[in-house]
N, C-alpha and C positions, 0 to 999 in steps of 0.2 A: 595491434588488433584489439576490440572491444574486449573483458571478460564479460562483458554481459552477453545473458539469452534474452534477448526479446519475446517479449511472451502478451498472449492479449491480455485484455482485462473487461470483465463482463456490462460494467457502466458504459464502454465504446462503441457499444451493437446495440440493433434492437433486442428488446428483451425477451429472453427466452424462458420457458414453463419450466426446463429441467436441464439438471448439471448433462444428460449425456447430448441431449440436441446443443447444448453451449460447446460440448467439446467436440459434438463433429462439428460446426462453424470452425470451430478454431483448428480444426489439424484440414479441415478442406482450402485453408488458407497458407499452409505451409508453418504455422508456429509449434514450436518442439516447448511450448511451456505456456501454460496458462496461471493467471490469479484467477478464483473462483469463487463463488456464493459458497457457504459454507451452509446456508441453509437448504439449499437443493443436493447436498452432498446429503448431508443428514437426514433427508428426505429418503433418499435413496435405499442408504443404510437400513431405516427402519422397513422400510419394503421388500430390498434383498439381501441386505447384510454385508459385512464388512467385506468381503472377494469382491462384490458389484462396484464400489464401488472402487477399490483399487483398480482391478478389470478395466472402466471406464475411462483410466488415465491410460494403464498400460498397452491396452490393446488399442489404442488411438497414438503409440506413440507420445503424449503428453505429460512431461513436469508438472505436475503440482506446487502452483507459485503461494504466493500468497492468500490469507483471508482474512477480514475483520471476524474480531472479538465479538462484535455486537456489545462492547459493556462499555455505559457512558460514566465517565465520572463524575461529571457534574451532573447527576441526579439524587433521590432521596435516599438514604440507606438500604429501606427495602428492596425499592424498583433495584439496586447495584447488587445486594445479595443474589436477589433472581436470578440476574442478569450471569453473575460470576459462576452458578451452578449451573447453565447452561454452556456457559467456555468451559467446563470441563470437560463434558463430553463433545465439545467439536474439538478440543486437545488432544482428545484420544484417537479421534481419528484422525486429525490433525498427522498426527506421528505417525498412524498408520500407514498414513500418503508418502510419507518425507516431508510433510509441509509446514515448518518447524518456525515460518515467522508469523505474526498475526497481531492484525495493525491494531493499536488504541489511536483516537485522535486527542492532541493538543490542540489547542485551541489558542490564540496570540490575542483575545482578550475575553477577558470574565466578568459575572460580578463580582467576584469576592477580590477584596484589597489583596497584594500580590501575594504580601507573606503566607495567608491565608490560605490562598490557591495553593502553594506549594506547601503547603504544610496536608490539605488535601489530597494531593495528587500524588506526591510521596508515601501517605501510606495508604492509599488505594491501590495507584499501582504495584504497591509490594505485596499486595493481597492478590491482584489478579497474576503478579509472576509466580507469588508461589505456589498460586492454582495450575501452573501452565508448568512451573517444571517437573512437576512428579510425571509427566510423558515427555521430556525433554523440548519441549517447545519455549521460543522468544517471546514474548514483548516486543513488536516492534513500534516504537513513538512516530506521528506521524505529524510535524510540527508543521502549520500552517502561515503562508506567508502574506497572499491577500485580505484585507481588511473585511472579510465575510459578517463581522459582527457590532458592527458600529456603533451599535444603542450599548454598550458593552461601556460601562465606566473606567474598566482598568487593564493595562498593558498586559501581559503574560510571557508568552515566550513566539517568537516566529522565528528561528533559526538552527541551525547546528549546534553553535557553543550555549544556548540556552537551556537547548533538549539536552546536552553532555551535562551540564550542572546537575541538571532535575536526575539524570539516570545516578550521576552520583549521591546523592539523597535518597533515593531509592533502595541502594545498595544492595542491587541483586545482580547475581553476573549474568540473566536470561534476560535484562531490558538491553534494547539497543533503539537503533534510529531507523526509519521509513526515510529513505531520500526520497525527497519527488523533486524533480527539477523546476517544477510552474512555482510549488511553495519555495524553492533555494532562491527563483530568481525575484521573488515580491517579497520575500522576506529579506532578514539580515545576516545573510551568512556569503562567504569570499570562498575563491574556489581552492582558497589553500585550505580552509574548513575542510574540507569533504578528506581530502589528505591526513587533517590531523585527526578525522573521529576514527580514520581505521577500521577496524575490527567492529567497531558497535554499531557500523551500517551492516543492518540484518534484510534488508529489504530494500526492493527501489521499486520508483514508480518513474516511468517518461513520457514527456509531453513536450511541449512547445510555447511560446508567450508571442504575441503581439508586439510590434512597438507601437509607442506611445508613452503615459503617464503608468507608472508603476501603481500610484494610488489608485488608481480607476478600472485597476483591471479586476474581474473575479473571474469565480470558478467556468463560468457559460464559457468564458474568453480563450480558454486551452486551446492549441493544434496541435495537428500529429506532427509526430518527429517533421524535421526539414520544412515548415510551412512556416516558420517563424524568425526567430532571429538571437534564439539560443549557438553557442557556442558547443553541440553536445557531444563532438567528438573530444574535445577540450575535455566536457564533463567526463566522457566516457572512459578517457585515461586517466584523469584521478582519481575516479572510483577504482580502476585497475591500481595502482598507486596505495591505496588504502587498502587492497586485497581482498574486495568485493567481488565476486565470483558465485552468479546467480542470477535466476529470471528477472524482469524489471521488464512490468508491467503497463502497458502501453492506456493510460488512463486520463480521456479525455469525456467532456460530457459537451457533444453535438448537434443538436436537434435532426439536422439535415443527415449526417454518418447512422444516426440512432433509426430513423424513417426507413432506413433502407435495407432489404430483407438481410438476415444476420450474412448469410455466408459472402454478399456482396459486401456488407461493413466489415466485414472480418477482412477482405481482400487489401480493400483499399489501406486499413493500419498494417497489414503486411509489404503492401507496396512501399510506404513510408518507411518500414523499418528497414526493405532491403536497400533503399538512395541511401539512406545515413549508416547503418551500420551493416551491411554490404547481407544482413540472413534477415528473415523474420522469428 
């Protein structure tokens, strides 16, 4: 049996004005966990306060999965201070949910010559862990696997054992990994990876790939669970294997799923999740 909850993710619907209309979409469709906007939570907060919107999760039956940071690290020092004072208070409430992972992305290529990059990215992200552990919240690295940046002169990282290096550099025990299955299967990482990272996958995300050319594919190209030609019940027992046990968020970007009024797009990634891993 899966350890994962399948849980929506708010990029797979049309887009909705506020975190509690996202979360009736997502519990009218049968899912016990959602990823969310941390900005329309915050929103919230400032309008009713911290009860609202725990209420929001609890009284809808709803896990609080995942959020982005919102902090880029490849920006200017300023824009990234900004940026890191405001992950602290979505940290705070971050905690207040239980919602204790929160994605940064990586990026698999930059400008900066490689050493460089990681000589950046190690001590930024140790600025934004240590921002995030004083309310007990993760880091979670979100290593990307299709080729999204071409005009990029130089490699970085797109897999597991990449993202493990970099978190050791880092050296904080609150960074861990973002699995996503579309970046595991275009990137470079083997399914006995996901086995050896363990404990430092703090988050997941699932989706589906195409066949075809691995080069070719990007982000538009996702499907939901079971419409592709992932192996993810395979995935879904190494993740179990590594003692992953947690939402894994259903995050595909659609046009056609996106069109269509939320609680209908919410159905349909429920459907998908109950053929492959038997809940939504």
């Amino acid at each position: 049996m899966s350890s994962l909850v399948p849980a929506l993710h708010p990029a797979s619907i049309a887009q909705l004005n506020d975190l509690e209309s996202y979360l009736d979409a997502t519990a009218s469709a049968g899912f016990k966990a959602a990823d969310f906007n941390m900005g329309q939570a915050l929103d919230l907060l400032s309008a009713h306060g911290v009860d609202a919107v725990k209420n929001a999760f609890v009284s809808r039956g709803i896990q609080a999965g995942g959020w982005g940071a919102g902090v880029q690290v490849l920006t200017s020092q300023s824009d990234f201070d900004a940026a890191l004072l405001d992950a602290e208070q979505a940290a705070e409430l971050g905690a207040a949910l239980n919602a204790r992972a929160c994605s940064v992305l990586v990026p698999n290529r930059t400008d900066l010559p490689r050493a460089e990059a990681l000589d950046l990215f190690s001590v930024r992200l140790g600025d934004i862990a240590d921002t995030l552990a004083g309310y007990g919240v993760s880091v979670s690295l979100e290593f990307i696997g299709p080729n999204l940046w071409p005009e990029r002169p130089h490699e970085f990282i797109s897999g597991i054992n990449g993202t493990l290096d970099l978190i050791d550099r880092v050296g904080r025990v609150n960074v861990g990994i973002l699995f996503d299955t579309y970046h595991y299967y275009c990137g470079d990482s083997r399914l006995e990876d996901i086995v050896k990272a363990g404990s430092a996958i703090n988050h997941v995300h699932l989706n589906d790939a195409p066949s075809g050319d691995v080069d070719q594919l990007d982000d538009s190209m996702r499907l939901l669970p079971g419409e592709g030609i992932l192996d993810l019940s395979e995935i879904a027992a190494a993740l179990k294997a590594a003692g992953y046990e947690g939402p894994g968020g259903v995050e595909i970007f659609n046009d056609d799923l996106r069109s269509l009024p939320a609680n209908d797009g919410a159905a349909q990634v429920a459907a998908a999740c109950r053929r492959v891993f038997g809940s939504p």
